[in-house]
N, C-alpha and C positions, 0 to 999 in steps of 0.2 A: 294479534287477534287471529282465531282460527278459521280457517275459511267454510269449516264447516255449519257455521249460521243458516238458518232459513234466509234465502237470499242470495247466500254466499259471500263478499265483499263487498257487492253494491246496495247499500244502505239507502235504498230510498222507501218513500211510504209515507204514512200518513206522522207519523213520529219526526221525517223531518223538520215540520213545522216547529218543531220547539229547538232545533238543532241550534246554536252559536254559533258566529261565524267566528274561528281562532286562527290565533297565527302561534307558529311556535318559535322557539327562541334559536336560531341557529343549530337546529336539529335535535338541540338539547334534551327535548320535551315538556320546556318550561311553558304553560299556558300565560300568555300575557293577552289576551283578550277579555269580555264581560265577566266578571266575578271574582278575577283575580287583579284588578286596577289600574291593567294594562290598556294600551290603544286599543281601539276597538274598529273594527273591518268592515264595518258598514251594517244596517238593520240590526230591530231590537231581538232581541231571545225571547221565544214567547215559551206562557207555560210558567213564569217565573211565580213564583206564589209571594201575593201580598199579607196572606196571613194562613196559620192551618191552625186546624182544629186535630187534637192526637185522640183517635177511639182506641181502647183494647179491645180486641176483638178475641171473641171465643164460642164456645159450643152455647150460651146462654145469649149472646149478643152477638150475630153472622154479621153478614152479607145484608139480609133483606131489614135485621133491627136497624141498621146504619142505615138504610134507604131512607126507614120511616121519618130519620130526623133530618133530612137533608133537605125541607123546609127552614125548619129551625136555625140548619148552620148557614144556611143562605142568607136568612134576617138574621142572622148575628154581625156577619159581614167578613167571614172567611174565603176564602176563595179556594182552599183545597183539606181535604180531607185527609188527614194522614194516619194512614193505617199502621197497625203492629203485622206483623209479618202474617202472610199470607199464604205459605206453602203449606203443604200437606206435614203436620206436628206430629208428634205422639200421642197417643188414643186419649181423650178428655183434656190437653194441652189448654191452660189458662193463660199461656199468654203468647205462646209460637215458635219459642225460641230454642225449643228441640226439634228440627225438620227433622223428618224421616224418609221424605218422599221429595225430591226436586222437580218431579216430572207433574207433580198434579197441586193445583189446588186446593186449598184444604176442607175437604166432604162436609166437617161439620161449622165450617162457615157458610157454607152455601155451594161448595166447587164451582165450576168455572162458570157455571148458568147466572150462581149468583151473581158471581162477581161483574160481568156482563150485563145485570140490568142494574146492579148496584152504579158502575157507569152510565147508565143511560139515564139513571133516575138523576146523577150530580151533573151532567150534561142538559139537561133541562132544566136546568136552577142555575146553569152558567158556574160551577162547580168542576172541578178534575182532582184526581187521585194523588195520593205519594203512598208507594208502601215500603216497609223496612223491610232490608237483606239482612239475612245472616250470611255470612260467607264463611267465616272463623270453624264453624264447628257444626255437626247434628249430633243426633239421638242416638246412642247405640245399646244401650242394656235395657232398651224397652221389651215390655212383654211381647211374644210371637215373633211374625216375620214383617214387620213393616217396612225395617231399613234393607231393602234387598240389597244394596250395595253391602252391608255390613254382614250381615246374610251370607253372602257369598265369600267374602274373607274367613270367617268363622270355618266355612268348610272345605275353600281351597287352599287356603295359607298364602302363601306369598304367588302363588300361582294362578291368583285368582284376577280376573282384568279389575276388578278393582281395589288391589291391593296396593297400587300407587297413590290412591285417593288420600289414606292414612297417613299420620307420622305414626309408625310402627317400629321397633327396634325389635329386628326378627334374630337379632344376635345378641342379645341381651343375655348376664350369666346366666341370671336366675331362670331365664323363661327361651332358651333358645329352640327360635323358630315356630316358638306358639304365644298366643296372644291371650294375656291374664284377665280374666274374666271374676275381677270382683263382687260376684252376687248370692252368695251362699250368704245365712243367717246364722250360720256355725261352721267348723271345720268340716272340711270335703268329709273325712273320717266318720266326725259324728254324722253327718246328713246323708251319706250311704247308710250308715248303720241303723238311720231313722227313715232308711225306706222315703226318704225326701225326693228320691233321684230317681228315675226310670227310663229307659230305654222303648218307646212306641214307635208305631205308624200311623202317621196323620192321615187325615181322608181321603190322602192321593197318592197316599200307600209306601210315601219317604217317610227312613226310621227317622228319628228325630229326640235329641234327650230333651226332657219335660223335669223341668222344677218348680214345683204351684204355679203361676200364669206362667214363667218364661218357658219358651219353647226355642230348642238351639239345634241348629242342622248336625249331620254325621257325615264325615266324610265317609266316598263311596268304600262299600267293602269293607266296613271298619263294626259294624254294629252286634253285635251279641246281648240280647233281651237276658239273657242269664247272666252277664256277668256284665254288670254299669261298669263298674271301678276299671275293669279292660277296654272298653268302648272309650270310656273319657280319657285312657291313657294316648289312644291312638288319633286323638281330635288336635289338629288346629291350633286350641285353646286349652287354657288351662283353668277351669272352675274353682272357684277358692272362697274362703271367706272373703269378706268385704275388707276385712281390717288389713287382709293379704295387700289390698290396692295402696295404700299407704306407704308401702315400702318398696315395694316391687312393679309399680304399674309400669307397663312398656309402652304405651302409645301417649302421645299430646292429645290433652285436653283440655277443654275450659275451664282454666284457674283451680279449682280442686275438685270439679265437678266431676268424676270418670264414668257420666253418661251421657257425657258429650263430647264426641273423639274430636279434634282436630283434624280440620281438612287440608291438603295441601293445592293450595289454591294457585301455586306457584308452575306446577302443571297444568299446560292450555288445554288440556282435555280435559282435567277434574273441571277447571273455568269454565268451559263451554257445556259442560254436561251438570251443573249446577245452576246455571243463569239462564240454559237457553230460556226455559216458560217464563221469566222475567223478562228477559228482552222482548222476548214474541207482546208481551202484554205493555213494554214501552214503546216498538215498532208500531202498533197497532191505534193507539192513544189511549189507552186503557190507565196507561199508567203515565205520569208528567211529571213526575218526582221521585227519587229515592234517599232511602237514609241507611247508612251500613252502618252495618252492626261491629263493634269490638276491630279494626281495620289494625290494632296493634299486634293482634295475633297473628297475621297474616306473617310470611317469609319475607314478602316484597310490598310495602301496602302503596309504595308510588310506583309497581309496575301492575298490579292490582287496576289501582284508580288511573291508570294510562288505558287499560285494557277494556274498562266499563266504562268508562267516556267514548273510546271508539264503538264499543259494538253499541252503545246508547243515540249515538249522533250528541254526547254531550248532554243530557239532559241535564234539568237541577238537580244534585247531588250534595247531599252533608253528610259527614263524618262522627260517628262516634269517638271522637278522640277527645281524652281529656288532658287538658292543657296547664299545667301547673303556674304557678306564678312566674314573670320573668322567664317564660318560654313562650314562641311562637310555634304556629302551623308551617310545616315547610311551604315554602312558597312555587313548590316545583308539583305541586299535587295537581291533580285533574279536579277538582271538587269545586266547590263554592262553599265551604267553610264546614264551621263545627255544627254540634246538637245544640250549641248553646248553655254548656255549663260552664264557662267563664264568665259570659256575658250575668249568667245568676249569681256568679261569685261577687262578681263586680257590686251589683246591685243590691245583697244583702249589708255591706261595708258602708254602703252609703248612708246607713240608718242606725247605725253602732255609734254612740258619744265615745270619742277616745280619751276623755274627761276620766271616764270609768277602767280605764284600761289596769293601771295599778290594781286600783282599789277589788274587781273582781277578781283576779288573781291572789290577792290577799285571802279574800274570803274564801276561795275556792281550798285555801292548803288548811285554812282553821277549820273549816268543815270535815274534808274529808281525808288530812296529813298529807297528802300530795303535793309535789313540785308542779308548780304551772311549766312545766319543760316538753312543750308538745314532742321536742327534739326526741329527748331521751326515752319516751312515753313511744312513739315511732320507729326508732331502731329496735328497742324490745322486741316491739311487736313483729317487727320483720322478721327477727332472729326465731323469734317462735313458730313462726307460720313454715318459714323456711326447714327447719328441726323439725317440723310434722306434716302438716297436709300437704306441703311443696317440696316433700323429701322425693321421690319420683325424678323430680326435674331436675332437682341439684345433683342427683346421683346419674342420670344423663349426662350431665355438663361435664361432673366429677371424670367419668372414663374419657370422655372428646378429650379433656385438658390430660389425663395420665398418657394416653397410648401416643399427645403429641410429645412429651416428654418423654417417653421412652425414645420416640423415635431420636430424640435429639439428644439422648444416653444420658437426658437430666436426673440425676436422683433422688425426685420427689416422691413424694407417698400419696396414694389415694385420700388416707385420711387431712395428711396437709394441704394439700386442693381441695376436698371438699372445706374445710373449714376456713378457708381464703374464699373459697368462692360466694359462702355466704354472707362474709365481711363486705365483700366488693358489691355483692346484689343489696343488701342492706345499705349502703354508703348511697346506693342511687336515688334522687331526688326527682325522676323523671320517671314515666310508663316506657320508654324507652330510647335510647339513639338511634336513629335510623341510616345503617349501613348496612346497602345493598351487598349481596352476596358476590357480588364479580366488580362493588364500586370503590372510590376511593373516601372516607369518611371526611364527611363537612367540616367545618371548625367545629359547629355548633355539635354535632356526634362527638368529636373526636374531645371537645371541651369536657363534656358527658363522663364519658368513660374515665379520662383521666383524673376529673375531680373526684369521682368513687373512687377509684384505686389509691389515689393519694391519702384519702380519710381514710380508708383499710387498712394503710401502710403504719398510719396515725395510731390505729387500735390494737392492728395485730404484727404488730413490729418483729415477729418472728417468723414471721411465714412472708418475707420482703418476697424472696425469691418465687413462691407461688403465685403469689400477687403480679409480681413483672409477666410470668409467663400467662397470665389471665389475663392482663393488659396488652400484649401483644397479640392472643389470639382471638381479643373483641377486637383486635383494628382492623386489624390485619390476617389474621388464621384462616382456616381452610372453614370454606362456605357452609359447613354442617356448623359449627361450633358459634360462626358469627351469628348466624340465624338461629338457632336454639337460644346464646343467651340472651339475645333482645327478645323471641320468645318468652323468657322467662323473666326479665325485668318488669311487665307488664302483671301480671299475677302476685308477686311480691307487695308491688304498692297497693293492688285492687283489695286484698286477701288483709297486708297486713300492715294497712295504714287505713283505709277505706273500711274493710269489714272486722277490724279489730281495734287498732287503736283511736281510733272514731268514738268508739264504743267504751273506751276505759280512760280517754280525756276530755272530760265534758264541764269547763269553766263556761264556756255558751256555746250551746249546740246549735244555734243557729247558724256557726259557721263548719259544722261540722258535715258537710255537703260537698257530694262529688266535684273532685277538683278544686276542693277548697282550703284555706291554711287555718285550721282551728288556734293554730299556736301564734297566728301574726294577727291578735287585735288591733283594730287601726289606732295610732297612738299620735296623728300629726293632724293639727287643726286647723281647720279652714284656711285655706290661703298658703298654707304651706305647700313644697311642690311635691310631696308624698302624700300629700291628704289624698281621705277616698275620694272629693270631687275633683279635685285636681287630676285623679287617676283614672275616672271615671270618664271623665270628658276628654281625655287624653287617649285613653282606650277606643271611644267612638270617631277622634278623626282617625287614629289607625284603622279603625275597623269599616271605615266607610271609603276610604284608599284602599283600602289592600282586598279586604273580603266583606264588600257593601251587601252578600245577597247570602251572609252566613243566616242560620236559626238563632234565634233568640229564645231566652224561655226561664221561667222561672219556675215551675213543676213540671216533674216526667215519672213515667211509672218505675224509676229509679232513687229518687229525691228519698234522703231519711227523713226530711217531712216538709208537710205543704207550706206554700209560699206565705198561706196566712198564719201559720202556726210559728214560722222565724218570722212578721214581720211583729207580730205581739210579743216574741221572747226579746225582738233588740230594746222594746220600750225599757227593758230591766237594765240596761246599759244605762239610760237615763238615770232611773231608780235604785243607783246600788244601796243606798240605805234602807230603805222599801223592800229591798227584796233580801236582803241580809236578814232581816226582821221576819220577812213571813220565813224565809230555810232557817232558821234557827227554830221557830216558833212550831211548823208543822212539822219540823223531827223532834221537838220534845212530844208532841202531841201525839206521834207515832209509837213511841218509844213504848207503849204500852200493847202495840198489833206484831213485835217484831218477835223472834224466835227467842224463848227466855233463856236458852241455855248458849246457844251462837252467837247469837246477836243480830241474827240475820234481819233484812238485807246490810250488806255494809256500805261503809258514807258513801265513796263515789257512784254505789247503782241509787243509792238514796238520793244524790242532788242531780241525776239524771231523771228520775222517776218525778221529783217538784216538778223541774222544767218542763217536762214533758204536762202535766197535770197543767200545768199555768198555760201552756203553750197552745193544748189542746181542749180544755175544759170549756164548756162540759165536756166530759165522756165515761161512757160506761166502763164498769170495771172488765169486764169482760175483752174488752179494746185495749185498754193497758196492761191489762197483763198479758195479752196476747205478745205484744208490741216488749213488754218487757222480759219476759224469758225469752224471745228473738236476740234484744240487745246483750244478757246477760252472757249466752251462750256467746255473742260474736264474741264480747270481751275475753270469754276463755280465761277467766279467772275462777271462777270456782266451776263452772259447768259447762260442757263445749257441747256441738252437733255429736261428737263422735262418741263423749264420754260424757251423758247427762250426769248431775247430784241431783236427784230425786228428793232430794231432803230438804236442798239450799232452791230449788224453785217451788218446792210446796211453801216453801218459809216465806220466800217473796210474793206467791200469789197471794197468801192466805194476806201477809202485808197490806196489799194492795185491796183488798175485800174487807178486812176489818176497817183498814184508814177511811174507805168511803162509806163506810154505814156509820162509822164515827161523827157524831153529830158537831161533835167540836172541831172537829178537824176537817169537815166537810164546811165549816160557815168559814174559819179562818180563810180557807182556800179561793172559797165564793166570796167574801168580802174584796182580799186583796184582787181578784181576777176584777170584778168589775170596775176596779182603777184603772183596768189595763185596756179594755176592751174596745174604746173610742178611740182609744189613742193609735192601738193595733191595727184597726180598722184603714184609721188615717193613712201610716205607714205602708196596707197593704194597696190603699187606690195611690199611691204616690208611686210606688214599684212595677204598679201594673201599666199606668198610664208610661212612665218612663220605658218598662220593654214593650210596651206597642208603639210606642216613636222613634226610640232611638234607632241608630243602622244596625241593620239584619232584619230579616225576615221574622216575626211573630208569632211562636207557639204559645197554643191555648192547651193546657192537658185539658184532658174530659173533666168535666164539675167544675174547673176553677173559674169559671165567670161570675159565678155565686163564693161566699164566702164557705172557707173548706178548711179542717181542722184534719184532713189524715195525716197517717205518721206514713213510715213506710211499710212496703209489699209484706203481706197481704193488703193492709188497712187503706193504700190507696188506691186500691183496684176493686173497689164496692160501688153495685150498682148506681148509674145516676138516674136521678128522675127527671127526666127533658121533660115529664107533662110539663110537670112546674116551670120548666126555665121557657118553657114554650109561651105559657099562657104570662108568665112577667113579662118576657119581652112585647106581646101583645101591648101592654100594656104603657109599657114605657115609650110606645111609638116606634114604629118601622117603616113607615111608607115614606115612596124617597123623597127628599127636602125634608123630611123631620129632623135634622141635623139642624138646622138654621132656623126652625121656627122656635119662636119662644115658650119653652116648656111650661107645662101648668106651674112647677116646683120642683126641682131637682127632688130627688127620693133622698130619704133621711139615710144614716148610717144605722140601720134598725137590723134584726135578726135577718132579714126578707134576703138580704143581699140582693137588693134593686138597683142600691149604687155601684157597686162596682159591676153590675151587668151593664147598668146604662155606660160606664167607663168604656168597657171591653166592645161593645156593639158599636157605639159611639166612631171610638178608636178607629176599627178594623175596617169599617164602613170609609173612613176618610180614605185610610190607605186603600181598598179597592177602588173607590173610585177615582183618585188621583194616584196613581204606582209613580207618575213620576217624580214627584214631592220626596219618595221616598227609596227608591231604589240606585240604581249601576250609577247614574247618571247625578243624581241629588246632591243634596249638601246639607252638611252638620256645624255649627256654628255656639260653640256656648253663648250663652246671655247670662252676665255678673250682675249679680244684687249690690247694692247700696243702701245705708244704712245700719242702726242698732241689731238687724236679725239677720243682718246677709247671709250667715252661715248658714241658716236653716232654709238655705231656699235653691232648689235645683234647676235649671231651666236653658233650652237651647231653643235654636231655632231650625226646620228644614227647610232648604228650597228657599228659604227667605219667604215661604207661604203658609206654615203651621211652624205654633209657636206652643211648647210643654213648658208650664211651670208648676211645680212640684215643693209639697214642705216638707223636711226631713227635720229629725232629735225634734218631733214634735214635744214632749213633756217639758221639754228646756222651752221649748218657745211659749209655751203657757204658761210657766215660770217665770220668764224675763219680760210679759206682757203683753206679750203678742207682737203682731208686725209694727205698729206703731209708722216709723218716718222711713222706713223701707220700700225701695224701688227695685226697678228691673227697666230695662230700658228696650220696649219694644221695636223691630224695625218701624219704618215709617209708614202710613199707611191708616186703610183701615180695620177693625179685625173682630170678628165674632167669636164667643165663645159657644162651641158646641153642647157641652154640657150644663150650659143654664142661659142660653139663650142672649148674653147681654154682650153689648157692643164694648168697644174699647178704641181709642185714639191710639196712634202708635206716639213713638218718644217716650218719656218719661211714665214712669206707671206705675201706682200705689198697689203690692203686693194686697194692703187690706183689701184694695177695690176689688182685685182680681180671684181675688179667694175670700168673698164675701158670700157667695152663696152657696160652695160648693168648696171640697179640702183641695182638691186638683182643677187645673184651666187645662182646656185644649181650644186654643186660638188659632183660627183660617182667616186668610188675608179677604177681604170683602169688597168689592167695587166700591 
């Protein structure tokens, strides 16, 4: 930690208060106190959030929009607000995640005024803050001069004080000593020639080259208004086509973004000169929580989260880290856990009949000729992304791995290393291993690496020897190489399993979601010990041992679609006949909107495009095809970001515009969806209720308290209308004790989305006002059904004083007759149900009784 803090070392102030008391593990750094399951040192951690609510915030929706509903999220029954990043963005910035500025608050939220009474307003509703860090990366090819840090590189080169900030390869063949500048719309050549480029003085009389908005410094002494092409030669940078960056880009950045440079965060000055106005606003108690952004990009991301625990005093901290099946969180990190995209992986699984597991796989290859092999469908995809937009990165790793072989007179080829090393990044099954730069790798790292080099070995049996020395210098190699390629392992899976093969495997895309295995439908039933509830409930005493105060969450302004939109696609799990029926039936009915000469679209964007309609319908065309040339372009099969076909997405829009004015194909559609819609419904208050109970702290995205059909970014980051949820919750009762009084009549499952508001307030309200029920200290306990429907019934217990029972493969239990002579065996006692007001004896307990007037129970222990 640097001592150059406001303060200097001695961290006292009003942020105390929320500090932990920790002990570490024999000098190690391992936190074994509150959060991580360890003994705890006396007094509670305050500040801990019982539940948030996530705003995006923007130039349309500040600082003082958030004020106004901080009523609202007060009677909802959150206890903290969790903001999208808050620093100073790129000009019109929708969602934050391009800083440009560390030093300020961002103007068109409100800057720091706002954000100071925005506090003061959630401090009068008994309300506190969390806002997201980006640390990984900012904005650098934005127009003018906003990034002065980037600014200043631009025109002193390596000589610039902050030139240490970047990963910049200022030795690079192609670009030595100047930093490539992918923003031209044509060759440098052509756009001199088109008078694109000139040479001015700004209004404070620095020359400056101008290309339409961008405006880029001139090193001193370098400028001639007469001749561009000699000015730009003598710059810094080097100006290029855009297509240039794809080959030649020298600096790290976010995944294939090159307008977001990678920071190095692993220098205590970039650290301290990036966080200070962060810390200052968690010193202060401005701020009581954080959530970091992207932390696999980082060099060091457990000396990172060592370093923001100390200058924080520890505050609540999550992790964007996505967790793939059968991996843990290190246990050595400063944090208290994830965003909560396992806990949603977990969750969607548990509402998938593995009954269907075959049988959709079947379908899925008659349909559209494809192998159900998520496997094969996955490496592809890596291999492509790797070969194009992540060429940059691999041709970094490519020279780190040559120049150590030369050094050790090995006689490998650049081209043999690169194509090892894209074997080995493809083989990886993980966002990365984590081996520090000066440390010795864990088993669990050291397991990592060696099982990708071994499958590499497996495929590309002739490059053994490149493979060995890429194995040895991920364990072991000199500190640039190990930290570049765990850099670059994170982007492969993000880029080309997440934003591609996502996109071109879709047998059910409801499991097609961050950190999640679209290829391992659950296939092991009730009672077995791979079943989802077996795994599920398994998952929650780990996770309430190990990391009790991680996030929970089942939609984020990241999700490929909302939580109600997978919990209505798993009913088709149920329904594979039904839904066999309607994909066969509405692509003959299409067959007449599709391109007569192509054939466009083809089958697999076709049984994407159902899903999506069944998952989200209604919805205008306008939404889906928005939503559908996004996905066609991830899949990068006929059409990418880089290289549209103009022809094959007029072919799909027009598709998707003729199929909904198609009147036959519009009822087919609307017929089968409203078999689907109660059932969906049910599935989503049974998901919701289970991530507002279970262990972890409880994210609400913004709209999901009401029923919500977006897909992903843009489509889920459209306005919400809080009048409406304002005046429903009015309605459904807020005043306190309304929890225990007996409601007029639980709210139907109607359009209104009443019920699952009253779930969500209901819910959030227990855990504010009893944190102990649920938090560091609590306990999680399954509760087993008996009888003909046990399988369909999910339920634990916390604290042994709130008790969650939940139905799951609702269609099957409608099918087999309902609950009939099925129980649940509540502790003893006696227990009210919050959401329909009626009493309950403990011991033995008729699931009818319990979910007689309502699809979900939330049971509190009663005098």
């Amino acid at each position: 930690m640097s001592a150059d803090w406001p303060g200097g070392p001695d961290r006292t102030g009003p942020a105390e208060r929320h500090a932990p008391d920790r002990r570490r593990d024999g000098g190690a750094g391992r936190v074994v106190g509150p959060g991580r399951g360890g003994p705890h040192d006396g007094g509670e951690r305050r500040g801990i959030p019982t539940g948030t609510y996530r705003l995006q915030l923007h130039m349309e929706f500040g600082f003082t929009d958030a004020a106004v509903i901080i009523p609202y999220l007060s009677a909802l029954g959150v206890s903290h607000l969790y903001l999208s990043p808050i620093l100073e963005a790129a000009p019109g910035s929708t969602h934050g995640y391009d800083v440009v500025d560390h030093t300020q608050i961002n103007p068109e939220l409100g800057g720091l005024g706002g954000l100071r009474r925005l506090v003061a307003a959630a401090r009068r509703a008994g309300l506190a803050l969390i806002a997201d860090v980006v640390p990984n990366h900012m904005a650098v090819l934005t127009p003018g001069t906003t990034n002065t840090a980037w600014w200043s590189v631009l025109r002193e080169g390596p000589d610039s004080p902050y030139a240490s900030w970047f990963d910049i390869d200022w030795d690079s063949p192609e670009n030595p000593g100047r930093v490539l500048l992918p923003l031209l719309g044509q060759s440098l050549a052509d756009s001199l020639a088109a008078d694109e480029i000139s040479v001015e003085q700004d209004e404070d009389g620095e020359w400056v080259i101008v290309y339409y908005d961008h405006v880029l410094p001139v090193a001193a002494g370098t400028a001639d208004p007469s001749d561009v092409a000699a000015t730009l030669d003598a710059q810094y940078y080097r100006l290029c086509w855009w297509r240039v960056g794809g080959t030649e880009l020298n600096y790290r950045r976010f995944f294939d973004i090159s307008s977001l440079a990678g920071l190095r965060q692993e220098d205590p000055d970039v650290f301290a000169a990036t966080h200070r106005l962060l810390i200052e606003q968690v010193r202060s108690g401005n701020l009581e929580g954080l959530r970091i952004d992207h932390p696999d990009g980082l060099a060091d991301p457990e000396e990172y989260l060592r370093q923001l625990s100390d200058a924080t005093g520890g505050v609540w901290t999550v992790i964007e880290k996505i967790i793939e099946r059968e991996e843990t969180l290190p246990d050595n990190w400063a944090c208290d856990g994830t965003t909560g995209y396992d806990a949603l992986n977990r969750l969607t699984r548990l509402f998938l009949d593995p009954v269907s597991a075959r049988t959709m796989g079947t379908l899925y290859t008659e349909v559209t000729g494809r192998s159900p092999d998520f496997a094969l469908v996955a490496r592809q995809a890596k291999m492509d992304v790797l070969t194009s937009v992540l060429r940059p990165e691999v041709d970094r790793l490519t020279g780190l791995a040559l120049a150590e072989a030369r050094r050790d007179r090995a006689d490998l080829t650049r081209a043999g290393l690169r194509e090892a090393l894209r074997e080995v990044l493809a083989a990886f099954e993980v966002y990365r291993a984590y081996i520090r730069p000066d440390g010795t790798p864990s088993l669990e790292a050291r397991g990592h690496i060696v099982r990708a080099c071994e499958q590499a070995r497996l495929t590309l049996p002739g490059r053994t020897s490149e493979i060995d020395l890429i194995e040895d210098l991920a364990l072991a190699g000199p500190p640039e190489f190990v930290v570049r390629f765990q850099q670059t392992c994170g982007p492969v899976m993000a880029k080309g399993v997440e934003d591609t093969a996502f996109y071109r495997y879709v047998p059910m895309v409801a499991l097609n979601e961050v950190g999640g295995a679209p290829g391992d439908f659950p296939a092991y039933p009730t009672g077995h010990p791979r079943s989802a509830v077996n795994e599920f409930h398994e998952a929650n005493i780990s996770t309430q041992r190990t990391w009790p105060l991680t996030m929970t969450t089942l939609s984020t302004h990241d999700t490929k679609r909302s939580e109600d939109v997978r919990a209505r696609l798993a009913v088709l799990s149920e329904d594979p006949r039904g839904w066999a029926d309607i994909v066969r039936r509405l692509a003959r009915l299409g067959e007449r909107h599709a391109d007569p000469e192509a054939g466009w679209p083809d089958p697999v964007t076709m049984y994407l495009l159902v899903q999506t309609l069944v998952g989200a319908w209604p919805i205008s065309a306008e939404r889906v095809s928005q939503y559908m040339v996004k996905a066609v372009r991830e899949a990068k099969h006929f059409t990418t970001w880089a290289d549209t076909d103009p022809s094959y997405e007029a072919a799909l829009t027009n598709y998707i515009e003729g199929a909904l004015e198609d009147e036959d194909f519009v009822a087919a559609l609307d017929t089968y969806v409203s078999t689907l819609v109660e059932l969906g419904r049910q599935n989503s208050l049974a998901q919701k209720l289970l991530q507002l109970t279970m262990p972890g702290i409880p994210d609400v995205y913004q709209g999901q308290e009401l029923w919500d059909h977006s897909l992903v970014d843009p489509d889920n980051r459209r306005p919400v209308n809080f009048g409406e949820r304002t005046k429903m919750l009015t309605e459904l009762g807020v005043e306190p004790g309304s929890e225990l009084a007996a409601p007029k009549r639980p709210p139907l499952l109607d359009d209104s989305g009443a019920a699952k508001l009253l779930v969500v307030a209901r819910a959030l309200r227990i855990r504010r006002d009893n944190p102990e029920w649920f938090g560091e200290h609590g306990s999680y306990r399954p509760l087993w059904a008996s009888g003909s429907a046990a399988e369909h019934v999910v339920a634990f217990c916390r604290a042994e004083s709130v008790v969650t029972v939940v139905p799951r493969l609702v269609l099957g239990l409608r099918r087999g007759g309902g609950w009939r002579d099925t129980t649940v065996t509540l502790p003893e006692g006696r227990w009210a149900d919050v959401l329909t007001g009626r009493r309950h004896d403990g011991g033995t307990a008729y699931v009818l009784r319990l979910l007689r007037d309502f699809p979900v129970s939330l049971l509190i222990r009663t005098p």
